[in-house]
TILO-277175 format. One record per residue: residue in three letters; x negated, y, z of N, C-alpha, C, O in turn. Coordinates in nm, 2 decimals. Each point is the difference from the previous one (the first is absolute). Last residue first. Example, Ala and Ser with C-alpha at 12.3 -4.5 7.8 and 13.67 -1.06 7.14 Angstrom:
R|aa|neast|nnorth|nup|caeast|canorth|caup|ceast|cnorth|cup|oeast|onorth|oup
R|Ser|-1.28|-0.22|0.71|-0.09|0.11|0.00|0.08|0.11|0.08|-0.05|0.11|0.01 $
R|Ala|0.02|-0.68|-0.02|0.09|0.12|0.00|-0.09|0.12|0.00|-0.10|0.00|0.07 $
END
This chain:
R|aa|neast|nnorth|nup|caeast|canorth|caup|ceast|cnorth|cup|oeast|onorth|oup
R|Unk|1.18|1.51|-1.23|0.07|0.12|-0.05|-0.02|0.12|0.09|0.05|0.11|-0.03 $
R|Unk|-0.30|-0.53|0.01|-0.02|0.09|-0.07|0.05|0.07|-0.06|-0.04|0.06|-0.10 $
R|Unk|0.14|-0.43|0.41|-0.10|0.06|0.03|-0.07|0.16|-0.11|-0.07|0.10|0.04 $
R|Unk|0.43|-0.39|-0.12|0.03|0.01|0.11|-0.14|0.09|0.02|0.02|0.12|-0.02 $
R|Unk|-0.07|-0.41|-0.36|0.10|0.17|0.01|0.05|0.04|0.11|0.04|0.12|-0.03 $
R|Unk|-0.34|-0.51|0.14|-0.07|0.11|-0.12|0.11|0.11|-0.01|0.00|0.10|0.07 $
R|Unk|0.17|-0.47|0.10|-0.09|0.11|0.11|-0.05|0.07|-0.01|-0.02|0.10|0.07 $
R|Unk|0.22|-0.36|-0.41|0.13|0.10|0.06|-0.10|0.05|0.11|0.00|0.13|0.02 $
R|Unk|-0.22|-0.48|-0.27|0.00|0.17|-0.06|0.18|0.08|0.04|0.07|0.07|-0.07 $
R|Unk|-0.25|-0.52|0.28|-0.11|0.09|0.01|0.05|0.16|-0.02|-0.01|0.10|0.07 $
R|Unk|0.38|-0.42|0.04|-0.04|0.00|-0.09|-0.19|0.09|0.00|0.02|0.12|0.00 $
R|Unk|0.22|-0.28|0.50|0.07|0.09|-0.13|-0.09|-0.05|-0.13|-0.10|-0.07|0.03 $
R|Unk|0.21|-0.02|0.52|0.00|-0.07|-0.13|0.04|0.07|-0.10|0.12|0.01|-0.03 $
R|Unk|-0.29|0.14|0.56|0.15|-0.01|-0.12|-0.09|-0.05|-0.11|-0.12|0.04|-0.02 $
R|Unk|0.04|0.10|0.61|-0.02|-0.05|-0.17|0.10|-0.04|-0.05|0.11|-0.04|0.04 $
R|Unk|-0.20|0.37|0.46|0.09|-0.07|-0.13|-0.06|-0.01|-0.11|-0.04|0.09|-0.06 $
R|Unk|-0.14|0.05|0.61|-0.04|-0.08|-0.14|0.14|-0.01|-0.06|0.08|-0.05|0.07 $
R|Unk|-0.18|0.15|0.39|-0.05|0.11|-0.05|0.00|0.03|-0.14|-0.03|0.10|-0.05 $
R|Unk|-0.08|-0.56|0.33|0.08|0.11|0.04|-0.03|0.14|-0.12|-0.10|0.02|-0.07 $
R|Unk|0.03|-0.45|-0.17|-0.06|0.04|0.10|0.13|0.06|0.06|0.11|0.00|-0.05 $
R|Unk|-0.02|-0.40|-0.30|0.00|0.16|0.01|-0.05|0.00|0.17|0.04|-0.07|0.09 $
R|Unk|-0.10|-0.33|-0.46|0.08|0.05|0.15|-0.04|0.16|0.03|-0.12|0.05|0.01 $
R|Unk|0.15|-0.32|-0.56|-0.05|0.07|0.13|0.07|0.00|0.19|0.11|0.01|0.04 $
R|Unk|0.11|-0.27|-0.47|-0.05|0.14|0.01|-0.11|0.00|0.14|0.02|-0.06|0.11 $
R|Unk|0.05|-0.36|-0.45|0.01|0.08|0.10|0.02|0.11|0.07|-0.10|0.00|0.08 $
R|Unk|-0.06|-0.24|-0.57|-0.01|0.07|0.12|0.07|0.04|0.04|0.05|0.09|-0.06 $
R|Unk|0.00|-0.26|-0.37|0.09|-0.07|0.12|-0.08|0.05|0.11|0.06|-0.04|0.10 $
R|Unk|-0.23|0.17|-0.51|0.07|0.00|-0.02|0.11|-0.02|0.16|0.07|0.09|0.05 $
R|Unk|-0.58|-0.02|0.01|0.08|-0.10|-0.08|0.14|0.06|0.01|0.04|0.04|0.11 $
R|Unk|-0.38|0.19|0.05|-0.09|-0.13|-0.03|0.09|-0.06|-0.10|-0.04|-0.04|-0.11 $
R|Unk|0.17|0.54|0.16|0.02|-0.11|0.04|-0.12|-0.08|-0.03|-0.08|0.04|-0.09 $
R|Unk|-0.06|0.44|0.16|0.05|-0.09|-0.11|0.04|-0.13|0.06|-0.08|-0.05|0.08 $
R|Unk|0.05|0.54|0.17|-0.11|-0.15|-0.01|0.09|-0.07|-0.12|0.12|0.01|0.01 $
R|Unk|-0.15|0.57|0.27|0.08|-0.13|-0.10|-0.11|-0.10|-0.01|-0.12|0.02|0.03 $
R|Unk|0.20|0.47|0.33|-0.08|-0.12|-0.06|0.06|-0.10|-0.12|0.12|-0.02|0.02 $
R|Unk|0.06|0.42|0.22|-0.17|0.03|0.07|-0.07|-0.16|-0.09|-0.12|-0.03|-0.02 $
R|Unk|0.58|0.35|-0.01|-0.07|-0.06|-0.05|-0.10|-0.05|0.04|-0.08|0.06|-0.07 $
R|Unk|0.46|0.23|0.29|-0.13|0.02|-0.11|-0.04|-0.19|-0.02|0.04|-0.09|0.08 $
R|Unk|0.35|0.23|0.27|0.03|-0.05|-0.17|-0.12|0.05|-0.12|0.02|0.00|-0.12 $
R|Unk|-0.02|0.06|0.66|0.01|0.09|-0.08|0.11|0.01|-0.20|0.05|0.08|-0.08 $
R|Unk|-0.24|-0.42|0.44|0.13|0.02|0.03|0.04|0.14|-0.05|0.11|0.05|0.03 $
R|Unk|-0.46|-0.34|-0.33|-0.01|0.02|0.10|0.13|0.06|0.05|0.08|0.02|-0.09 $
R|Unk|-0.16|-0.39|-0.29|0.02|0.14|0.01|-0.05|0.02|0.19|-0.02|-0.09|0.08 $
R|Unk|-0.13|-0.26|-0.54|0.05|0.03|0.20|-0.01|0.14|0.00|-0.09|0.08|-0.03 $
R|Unk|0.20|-0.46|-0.39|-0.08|0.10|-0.01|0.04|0.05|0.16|0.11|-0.02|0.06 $
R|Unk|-0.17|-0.43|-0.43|0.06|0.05|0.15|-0.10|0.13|0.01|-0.12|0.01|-0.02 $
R|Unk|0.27|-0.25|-0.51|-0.14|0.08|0.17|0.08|-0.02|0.12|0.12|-0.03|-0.01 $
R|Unk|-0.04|-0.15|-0.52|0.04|0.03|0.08|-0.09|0.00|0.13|-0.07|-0.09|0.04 $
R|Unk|-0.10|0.20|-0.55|0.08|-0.12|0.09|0.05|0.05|0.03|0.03|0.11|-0.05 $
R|Unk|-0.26|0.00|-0.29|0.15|0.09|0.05|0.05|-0.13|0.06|0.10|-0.08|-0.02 $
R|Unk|-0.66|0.12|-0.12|0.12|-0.04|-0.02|0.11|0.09|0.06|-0.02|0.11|0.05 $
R|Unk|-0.44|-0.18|-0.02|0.04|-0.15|0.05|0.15|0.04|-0.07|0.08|-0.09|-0.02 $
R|Unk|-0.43|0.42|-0.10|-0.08|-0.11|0.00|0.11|-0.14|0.07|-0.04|-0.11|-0.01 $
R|Unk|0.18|0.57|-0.06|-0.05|-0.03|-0.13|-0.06|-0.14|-0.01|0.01|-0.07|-0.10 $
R|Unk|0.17|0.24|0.51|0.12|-0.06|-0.12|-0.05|-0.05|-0.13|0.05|-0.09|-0.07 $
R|Unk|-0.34|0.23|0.43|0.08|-0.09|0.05|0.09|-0.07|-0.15|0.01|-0.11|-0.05 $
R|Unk|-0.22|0.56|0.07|-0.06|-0.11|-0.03|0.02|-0.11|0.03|-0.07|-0.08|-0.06 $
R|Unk|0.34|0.42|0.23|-0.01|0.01|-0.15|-0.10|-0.11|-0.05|0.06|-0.08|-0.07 $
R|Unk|0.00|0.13|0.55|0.08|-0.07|-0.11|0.04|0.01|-0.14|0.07|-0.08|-0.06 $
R|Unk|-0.45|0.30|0.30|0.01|-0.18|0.01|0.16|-0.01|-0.05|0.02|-0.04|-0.11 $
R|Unk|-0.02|0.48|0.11|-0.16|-0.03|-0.04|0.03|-0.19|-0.01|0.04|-0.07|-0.09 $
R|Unk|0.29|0.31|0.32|-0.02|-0.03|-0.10|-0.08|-0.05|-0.09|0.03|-0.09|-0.08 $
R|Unk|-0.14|0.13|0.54|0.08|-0.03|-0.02|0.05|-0.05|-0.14|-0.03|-0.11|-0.04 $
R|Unk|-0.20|0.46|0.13|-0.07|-0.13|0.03|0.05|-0.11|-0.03|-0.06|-0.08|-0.07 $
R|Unk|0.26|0.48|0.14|-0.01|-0.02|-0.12|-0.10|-0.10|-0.04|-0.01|-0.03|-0.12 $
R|Unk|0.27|0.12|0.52|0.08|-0.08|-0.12|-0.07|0.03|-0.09|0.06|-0.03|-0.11 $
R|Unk|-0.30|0.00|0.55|0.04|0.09|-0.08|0.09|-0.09|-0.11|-0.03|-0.11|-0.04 $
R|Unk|-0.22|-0.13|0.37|0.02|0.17|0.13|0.09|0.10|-0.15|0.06|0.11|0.04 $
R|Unk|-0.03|-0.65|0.00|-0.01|0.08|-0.08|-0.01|0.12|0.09|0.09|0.03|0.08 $
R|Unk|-0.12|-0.54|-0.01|0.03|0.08|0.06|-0.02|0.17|-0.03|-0.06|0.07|0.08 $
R|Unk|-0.01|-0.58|-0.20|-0.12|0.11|0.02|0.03|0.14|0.08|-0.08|0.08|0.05 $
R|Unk|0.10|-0.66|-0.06|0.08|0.12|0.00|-0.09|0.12|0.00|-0.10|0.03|0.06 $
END
């Protein structure tokens, strides 16, 4: 986990992400703010979601909706 100090870092790796693995599906962790602080690529199709920390919501989304989400 890398835990993003900036969304544009942030973007930065997910833009290369897509070019190089694709328009999967991510789990992306918001903080109780609803920012963004991190995404991970499923392992597999049928992963599990995550167990969410205190302080934590993840969501199962498409890579490039976090991509437009993030860069409007």
């Amino acid at each position: 986990m890398n835990y993003y100090d900036s969304i544009s870092d942030l973007l930065l790796d997910l833009r290369g992400d897509l070019e190089e693995i694709g328009n999967e599906n991510i789990w992306v962790y918001y903080d109780n703010s609803g920012n963004v602080t991190d995404y991970r690529y499923k392992n597999t199709p049928e992963e599990r979601k995550p167990k969410e920390r205190e302080n934590q919501t993840i969501k199962e989304m498409p890579a490039i909706d976090l991509l437009n989400e993030l860069s409007i």
